[in-house]
C-alpha positions in Angstrom: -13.8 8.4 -32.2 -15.6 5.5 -30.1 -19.3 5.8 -30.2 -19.9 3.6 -27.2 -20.7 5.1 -23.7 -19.6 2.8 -20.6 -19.2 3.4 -17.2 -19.3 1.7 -14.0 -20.2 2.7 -10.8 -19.8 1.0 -7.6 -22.3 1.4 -4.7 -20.2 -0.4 -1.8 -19.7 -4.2 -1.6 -20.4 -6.7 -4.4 -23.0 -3.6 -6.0 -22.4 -2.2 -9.4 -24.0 -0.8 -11.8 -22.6 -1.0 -15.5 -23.9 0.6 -18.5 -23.2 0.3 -22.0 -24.9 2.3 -24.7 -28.4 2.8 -23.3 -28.4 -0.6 -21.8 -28.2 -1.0 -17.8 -27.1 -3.8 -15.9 -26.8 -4.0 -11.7 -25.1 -6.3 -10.2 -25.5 -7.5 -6.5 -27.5 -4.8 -5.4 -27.3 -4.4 -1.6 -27.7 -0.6 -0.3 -26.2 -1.1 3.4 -28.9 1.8 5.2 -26.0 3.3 6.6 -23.4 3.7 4.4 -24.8 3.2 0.6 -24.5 6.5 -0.7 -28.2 6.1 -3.0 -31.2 3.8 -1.8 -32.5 1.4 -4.0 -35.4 3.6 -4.8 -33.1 6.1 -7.0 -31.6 3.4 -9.0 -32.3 3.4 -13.1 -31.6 -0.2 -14.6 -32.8 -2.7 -17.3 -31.6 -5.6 -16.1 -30.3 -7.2 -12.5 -28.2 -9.8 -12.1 -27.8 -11.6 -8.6 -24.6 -13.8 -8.2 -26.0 -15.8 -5.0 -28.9 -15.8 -2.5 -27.2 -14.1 0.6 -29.2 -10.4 1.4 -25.6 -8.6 1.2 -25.8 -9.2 -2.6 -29.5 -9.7 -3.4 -31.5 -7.6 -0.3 -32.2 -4.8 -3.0 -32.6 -7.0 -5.9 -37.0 -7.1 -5.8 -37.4 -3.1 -5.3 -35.3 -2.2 -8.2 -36.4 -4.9 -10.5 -40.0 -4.0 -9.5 -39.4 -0.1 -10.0 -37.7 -1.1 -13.5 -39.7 -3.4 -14.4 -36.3 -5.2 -14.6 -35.4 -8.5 -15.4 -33.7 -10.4 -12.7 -31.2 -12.8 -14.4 -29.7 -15.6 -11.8 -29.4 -19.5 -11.2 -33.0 -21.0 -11.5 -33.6 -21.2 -7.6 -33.0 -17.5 -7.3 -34.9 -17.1 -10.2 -37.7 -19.0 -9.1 -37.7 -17.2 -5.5 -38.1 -13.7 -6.8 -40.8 -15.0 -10.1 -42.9 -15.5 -7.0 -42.8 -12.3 -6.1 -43.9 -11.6 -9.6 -41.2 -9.9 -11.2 -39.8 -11.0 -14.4 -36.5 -13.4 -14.1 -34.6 -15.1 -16.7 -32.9 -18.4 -15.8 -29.3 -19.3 -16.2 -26.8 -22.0 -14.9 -22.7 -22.4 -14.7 -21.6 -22.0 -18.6 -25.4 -21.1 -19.8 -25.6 -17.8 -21.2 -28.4 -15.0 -21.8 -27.9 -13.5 -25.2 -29.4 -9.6 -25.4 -29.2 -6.6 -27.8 -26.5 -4.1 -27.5 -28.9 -1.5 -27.3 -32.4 -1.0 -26.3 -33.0 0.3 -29.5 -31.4 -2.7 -31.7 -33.0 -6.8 -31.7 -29.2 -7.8 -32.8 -28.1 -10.2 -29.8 -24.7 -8.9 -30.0 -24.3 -8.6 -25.8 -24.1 -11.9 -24.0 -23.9 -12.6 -20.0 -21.9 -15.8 -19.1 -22.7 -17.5 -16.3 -19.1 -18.8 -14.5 -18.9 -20.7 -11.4 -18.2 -19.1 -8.3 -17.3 -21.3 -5.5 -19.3 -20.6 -2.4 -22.4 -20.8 -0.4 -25.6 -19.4 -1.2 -29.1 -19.4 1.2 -31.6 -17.4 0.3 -34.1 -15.7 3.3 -35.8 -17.9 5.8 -32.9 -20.9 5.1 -34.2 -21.3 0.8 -31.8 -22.9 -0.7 -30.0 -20.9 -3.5 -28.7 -22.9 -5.6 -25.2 -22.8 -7.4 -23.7 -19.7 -7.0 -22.1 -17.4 -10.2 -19.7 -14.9 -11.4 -20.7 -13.2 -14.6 -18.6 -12.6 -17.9 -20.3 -10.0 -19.9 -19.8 -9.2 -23.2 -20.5 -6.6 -26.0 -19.7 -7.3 -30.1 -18.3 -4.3 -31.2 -18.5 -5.4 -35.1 -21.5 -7.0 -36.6 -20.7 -10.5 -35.4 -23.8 -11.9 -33.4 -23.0 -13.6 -30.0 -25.7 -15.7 -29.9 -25.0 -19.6 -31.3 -28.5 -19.5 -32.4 -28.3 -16.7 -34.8 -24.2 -16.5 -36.1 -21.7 -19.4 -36.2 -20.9 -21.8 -33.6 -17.4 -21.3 -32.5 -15.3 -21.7 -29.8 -16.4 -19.1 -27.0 -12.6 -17.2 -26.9 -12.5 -17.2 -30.8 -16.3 -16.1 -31.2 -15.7 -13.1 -28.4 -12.5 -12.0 -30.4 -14.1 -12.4 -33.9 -16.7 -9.9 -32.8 -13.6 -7.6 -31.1 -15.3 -8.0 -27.8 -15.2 -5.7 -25.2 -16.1 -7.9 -21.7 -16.0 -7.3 -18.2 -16.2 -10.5 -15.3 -17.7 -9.8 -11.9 -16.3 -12.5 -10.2 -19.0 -12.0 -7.5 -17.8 -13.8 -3.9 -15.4 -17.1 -4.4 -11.7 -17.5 -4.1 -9.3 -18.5 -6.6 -10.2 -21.2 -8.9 -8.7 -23.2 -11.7 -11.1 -22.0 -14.6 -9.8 -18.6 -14.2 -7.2 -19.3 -16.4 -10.1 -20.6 -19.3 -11.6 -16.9 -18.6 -8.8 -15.2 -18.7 -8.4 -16.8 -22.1 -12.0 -14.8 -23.0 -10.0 -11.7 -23.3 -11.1 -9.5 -20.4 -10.7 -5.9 -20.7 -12.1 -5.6 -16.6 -12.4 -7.9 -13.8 -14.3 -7.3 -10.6 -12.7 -9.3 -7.7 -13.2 -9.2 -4.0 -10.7 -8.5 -1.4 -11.7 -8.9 1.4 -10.8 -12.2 3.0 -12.6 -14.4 5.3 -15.6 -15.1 3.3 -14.6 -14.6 -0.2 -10.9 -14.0 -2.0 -8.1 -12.0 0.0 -5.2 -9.4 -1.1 -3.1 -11.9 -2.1 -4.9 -15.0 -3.1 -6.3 -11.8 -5.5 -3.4 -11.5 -7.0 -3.2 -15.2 -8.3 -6.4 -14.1 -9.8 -5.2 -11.1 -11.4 -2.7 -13.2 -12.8 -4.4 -16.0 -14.1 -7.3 -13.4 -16.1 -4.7 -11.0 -17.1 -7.2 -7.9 -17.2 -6.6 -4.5 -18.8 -7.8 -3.5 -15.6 -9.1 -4.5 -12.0 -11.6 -3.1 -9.5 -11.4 -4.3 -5.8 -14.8 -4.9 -4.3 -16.2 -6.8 -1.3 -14.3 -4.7 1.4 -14.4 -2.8 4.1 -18.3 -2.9 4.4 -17.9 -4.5 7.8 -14.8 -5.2 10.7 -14.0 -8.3 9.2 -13.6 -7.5 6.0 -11.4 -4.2 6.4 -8.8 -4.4 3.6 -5.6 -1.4 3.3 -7.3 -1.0 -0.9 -4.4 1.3 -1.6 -1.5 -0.9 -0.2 -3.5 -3.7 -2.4 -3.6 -1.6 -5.6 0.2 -1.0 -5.2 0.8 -4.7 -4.7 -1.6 -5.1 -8.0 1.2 -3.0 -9.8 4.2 -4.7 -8.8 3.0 -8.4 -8.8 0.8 -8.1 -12.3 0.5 -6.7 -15.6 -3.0 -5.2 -15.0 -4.3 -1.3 -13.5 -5.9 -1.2 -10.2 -8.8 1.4 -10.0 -10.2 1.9 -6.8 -13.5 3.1 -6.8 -15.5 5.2 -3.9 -18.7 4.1 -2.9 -21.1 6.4 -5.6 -18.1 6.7 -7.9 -18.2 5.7 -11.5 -15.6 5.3 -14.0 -15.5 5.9 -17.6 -14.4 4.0 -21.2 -12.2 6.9 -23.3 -12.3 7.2 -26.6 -9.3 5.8 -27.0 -10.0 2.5 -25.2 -8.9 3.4 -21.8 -10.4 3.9 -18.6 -10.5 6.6 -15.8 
């Protein structure tokens, strides 16, 4: 029997919230007033994580990280804008990491969040400049093996991830396809998060090429449908996921959550 509890939940758009353990981790959080089905206000997490500086991923980010006393984890401008505001941020470029314990309970760094590019524009409010923008790769040892180069051995990052029998999940965040997905996909990713929706980020189909190059267990479509010109048919994708790759399509609901099984699978 696994004793691990995740589950993610996706709040529309690029917003998630994943939890592992007792540990919490949003992602992107943006509540659009009329259609999130929570405000920001109800939200539980430990830590945020914001991919770039536009409000539709970040518009959220200071009342829950004030609420939760949080820690906002993002690319040093980001970082920098919201330290000012004077919550706590942590720091973090393309192919840095942030090493943390699995549970809030344990000081064994054996969770890591991997910064990965993510081709595309970032401004934060009133035209600040936002610096690179990321995708994330997080990842949890499931042995004793500590991620954290500082503390266990320094090894390749796909040998020292499947040493510790990682289980990780990559929130692409908004991009489109891009060559290091294949080096990610290499990382041994049991969910990726990819948007869909065209015209600012990723289509359907350019997904696919994704999906192909990370080989997931599983996918989740995000990044659709919030507005006109990003409506996306999810279910004629998710079929299209099925007969062009080797990975599951789960479509979430906006407030819906799904859930590790003990035997490894999701649903």
């Amino acid at each position: 029997m696994k004793n691990t509890v995740r589950r993610l939940t996706w709040f529309g758009h690029n917003c998630f919230l994943f939890e592992s353990d007792n540990i919490r981790i949003m992602v992107d959080p943006f509540f659009p007033p009329n259609s999130s089905p929570v405000s920001a206000e109800s939200i539980r997490t430990d830590y945020v994580l914001v991919s770039h500086g536009h409000d539709d991923h970040c518009a959220d980010a200071y009342t829950i990280a004030r609420n939760n006393n949080a820690l906002i984890i993002a690319v040093a401008e980001i970082a920098d804008f919201f330290a000012e505001k004077g919550v706590k941020t942590e720091a973090l470029n393309i192919g840095g990491a942030v090493y943390l314990p699995r549970s809030l309970d344990s000081v064994i760094q054996k969770a890591q969040i991997l910064a990965v590019q993510a081709p595309h524009s970032s401004t934060l409010s009133r035209g600040i400049a936002g610096g690179n923008s990321l995708g994330f790769v997080i990842s949890f040892s499931q042995n004793e093996t500590e991620l954290s180069p500082q503390k266990g051995a320094i090894k390749p990052m796909r040998k020292t991830l499947a040493d510790s029998a990682a289980f990780s999940i990559y929130f692409a965040c908004d991009t489109g396809y891009f060559s290091e997905m294949n080096w990610i996909g290499k990382l041994g990713i049991d969910i990726a998060v990819l948007p869909i929706g065209d015209k600012y980020t990723m289509g359907p189909s350019v997904s696919l090429d994704a999906i192909e190059a990370i080989s997931p267990r599983y996918v989740v479509p995000c990044h659709y449908n919030t507005w006109k010109p990003i409506s996306q048919d999810v279910f004629k994708w998710s079929e299209a996921v099925r007969q062009y790759t080797k990975s599951e399509p789960i479509v979430l609901a906006a407030g819906a959550s799904v859930s590790e099984k003990d035997d490894g699978s999701w649903s």
